[in-house]
Steps between C-alpha positions, in 0.01 A plus 500: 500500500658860361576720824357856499655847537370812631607842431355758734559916500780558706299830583202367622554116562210458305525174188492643215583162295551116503549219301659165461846422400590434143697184387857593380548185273132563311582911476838370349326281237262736410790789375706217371239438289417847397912597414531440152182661354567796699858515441427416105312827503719846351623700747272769399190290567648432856590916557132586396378267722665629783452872408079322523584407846664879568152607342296240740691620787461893486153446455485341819735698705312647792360132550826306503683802741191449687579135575865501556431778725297261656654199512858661612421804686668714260379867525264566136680777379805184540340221309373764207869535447552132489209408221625836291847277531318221427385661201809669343738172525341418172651734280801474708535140488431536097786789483737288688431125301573747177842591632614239719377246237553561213544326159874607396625332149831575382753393199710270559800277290420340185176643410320363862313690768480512875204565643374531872149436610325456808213189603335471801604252788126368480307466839633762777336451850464869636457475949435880548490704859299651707565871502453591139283217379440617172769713391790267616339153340407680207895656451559132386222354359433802220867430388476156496159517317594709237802264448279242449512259799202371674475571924413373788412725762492480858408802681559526898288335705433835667423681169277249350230690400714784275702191340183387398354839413829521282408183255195593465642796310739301276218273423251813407780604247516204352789295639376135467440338825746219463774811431396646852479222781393615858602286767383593840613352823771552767888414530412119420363608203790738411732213527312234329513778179878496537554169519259441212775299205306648229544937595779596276605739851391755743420824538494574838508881715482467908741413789855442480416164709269365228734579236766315613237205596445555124877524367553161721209349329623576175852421544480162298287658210731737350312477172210709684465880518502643838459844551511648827373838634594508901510717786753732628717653820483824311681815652454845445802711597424869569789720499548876554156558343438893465097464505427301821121492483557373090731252629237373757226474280716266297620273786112542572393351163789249509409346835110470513347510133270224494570438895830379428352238308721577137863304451657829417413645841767659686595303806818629658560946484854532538584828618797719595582452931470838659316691156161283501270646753335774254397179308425249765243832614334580188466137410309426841293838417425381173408098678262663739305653213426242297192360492464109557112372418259274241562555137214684410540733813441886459780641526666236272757384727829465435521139611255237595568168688746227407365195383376283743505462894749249453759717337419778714570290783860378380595878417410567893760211561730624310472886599524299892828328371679811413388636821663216670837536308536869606294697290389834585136611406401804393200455313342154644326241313148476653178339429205676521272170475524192608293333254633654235852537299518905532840632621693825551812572329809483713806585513789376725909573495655182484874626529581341821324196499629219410467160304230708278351232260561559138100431355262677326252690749222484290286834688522809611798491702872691422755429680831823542814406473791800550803497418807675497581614170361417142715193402365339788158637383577270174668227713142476726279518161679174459491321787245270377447179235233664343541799208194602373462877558740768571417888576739774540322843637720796495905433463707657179469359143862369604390269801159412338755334214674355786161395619401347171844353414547278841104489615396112422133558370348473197272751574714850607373846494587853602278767650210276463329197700611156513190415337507655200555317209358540158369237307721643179761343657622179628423385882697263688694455789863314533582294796172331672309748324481310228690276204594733219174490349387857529175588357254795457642634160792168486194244583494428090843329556349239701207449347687345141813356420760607209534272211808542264445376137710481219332449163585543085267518245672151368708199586844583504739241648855414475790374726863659462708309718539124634380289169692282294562633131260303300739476212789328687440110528622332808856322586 
């Protein structure tokens, strides 16, 4: 008998969904089935198709931002951002297949030619997160459509509901349904996909634990795709920064978009000892003004709860362990409910503790590191295994090269938040941030595989060397 899931407004604790769990090895079948029509169809036919689904989804914009709003506890004015991403990775995704994969033919010796082209790996499993359950899912699977492989799609089993909302849109536009599989269900689920023999690999976005779960997995099929999109450590150095209350608003932004909830989030501020107070001040200023409450609140807030009690409760324990290693609060992490997964953002100088765990904090919660000069500033960004995002705010042009040049991220910006990253542009982190498969803009590179031909309009063949002279009889 199929167990059932639940998805319930982190808000509210209201249900808002359920539904049973989906069967990996039949949702497998069905796209291996579907492949070669679908990637027998032009290219063209697959872009229009998509630009259908970009059509589908602005049409139904205020309705799907409604429901992640829901379902995550995502301020509105948030998740609109999210479905307008949603809808704009089409054209990008088409852009980028046109440059990263192109058809290049060029002369070569005797009359032949050497072309490259690109095919499709053939069934990609897709497991996407929680916190952007549309946009983030969709960053792979409109590449990997328009290349023409066939998906399998397993949403979180706390975002059901939008991963489902999210077909439904591909369908409307025409994708077939064997083309775009939905599997529901929880972890057991998610591994059963990746472990299915006939998935040609993996696209997966989330924790730096399940990735490597996933690269272990995978280690004895080399001949599968797997892309991974993981968490990060990230620091944002501010140094010597002439406009205080711009820099704050940036550390702001960093720290607590999306209640902390983003990879690119800025975990550790690493500061100058003895020049950070004027920060450390207009940051807290700028903490007790923003507004924490449900999505659809008025004021919009600026944040709304984390997930689910659950993780609410382990960012508690965590904000308790740094507490217990030395840390100093000076914005506390507190929970307003107990039934519910709203908390404040905090912030707490970690300098003199000790034995600080390298993880992702995934919430509101910044930790301050000073030190003493700014190659230590550089030395501290990298004190960790992760190297996803990097921010410098303030500095010279001279140290933010310095920055950039010895900062391990693949992610590293200056005067601007950690989480900023276009989607023009490749995303990807180094280290357990992820394995060298960025994607956003570079997602077409993993979505097909080069193939080197050389051809000649007619058969040409001869051999120079190593043959007995057919004229000369033997001894």
């Amino acid at each position: 008998m199929s167990q059932r899931i639940v998805s319930t407004e982190p808000a509210t604790g209201n249900e808002i969904w359920s539904g049973e769990c989906g069967d990996a090895a039949a949702e497998v079948a069905a796209a291996r089935s579907a492949f070669p029509e679908w990637a027998a169809h032009s290219l063209s036919y697959r872009s229009e198709t998509l630009r259908r689904f970009a059509n589908i989804v602005r049409k139904k914009e205020k309705e799907f931002a409604t429901l992640i709003s829901r379902e995550t506890g995502k301020p509105f004015w948030e998740t609109q951002t999210e479905v307008a991403a949603v809808i704009n990775k089409v054209e990008i995704s088409i852009n980028a297949h046109a440059e990263r994969t192109p058809k290049r033919t060029i002369e070569a010796a005797m009359g032949s030619k050497v072309s490259v082209r690109h095919k499709p790996h053939g069934v990609l499993a897709v497991l996407g997160p929680y916190n952007f359950p549309a946009h983030l899912p969709n960053g792979h699977i409109v590449p990997a459509l328009i290349a023409g492989n066939a998906v399998v799609f397993k949403p979180s089993e706390k975002t059901p509901a939008s991963g489902e909302f999210l077909v439904r849109c591909y369908r409307e536009a025409g994708v077939p349904e064997g083309v775009i599989r939905l599997l529901q269900g929880g972890p057991d689920e998610g591994k059963a996909l990746a472990g299915q023999p006939d998935i040609d690999g993996l696209l997966f976005t989330g924790s730096a634990r399940a990735g490597q779960a996933l690269h272990k997995q995978f280690a004895e099929t080399p001949q599968k795709i797997l892309a991974l999109e993981l968490g990060g450590n990230n620091p944002l150095i501010v140094w010597h920064a002439k406009d205080i209350d711009g820099a704050a608003a940036i550390a702001v932004q960093s720290a607590y978009l999306s209640a902390g909830q983003r990879c690119t989030c800025a975990r550790r501020l690493i500061v100058e000892d003895g020049h950070e107070k004027a920060l450390l001040d207009a940051i807290a200023k700028m903490i007790d003004r923003i507004i924490v409450d449900e999505p659809f609140a008025d004021p919009q807030p600026f944040m709304g709860p984390v997930i689910d009690n659950d993780t609410a409760h382990h960012l508690q324990e965590q904000w308790m362990g740094l507490m217990m290693k030395g840390g100093k609060p000076i914005r506390r992490l507190e929970r307003p409910y107990d039934d519910r997964p709203y908390l404040t953002p905090a912030l707490i100088d970690v300098t003199e503790a000790r034995d600080i765990p390298d993880e992702e904090i995934f919430g509101p919660l910044l930790q301050v590191v000073r030190v003493k000069d700014f190659d230590a500033a550089i030395a501290a960004a990298n004190q960790t295994r992760f190297g996803l995002a990097a921010s410098l705010i303030g500095g010279t042009h001279e140290q933010y090269e310095r920055f950039w040049a010895h900062t391990k991220a693949g992610v590293i910006n200056w005067n601007k938040p950690t989480n900023g990253a276009p989607s023009t542009a490749p995303f990807g982190g180094v280290g357990l941030s992820g394995n060298h498969r960025p994607s956003a803009f570079y997602a077409a590179d993993y979505c097909a595989y080069p193939v080197t031909s050389v051809h000649a309009d007619r058969v040409s063949g001869s051999i120079g060397q190593g043959l007995r002279d057919p004229n000369m009889q033997e001894d």
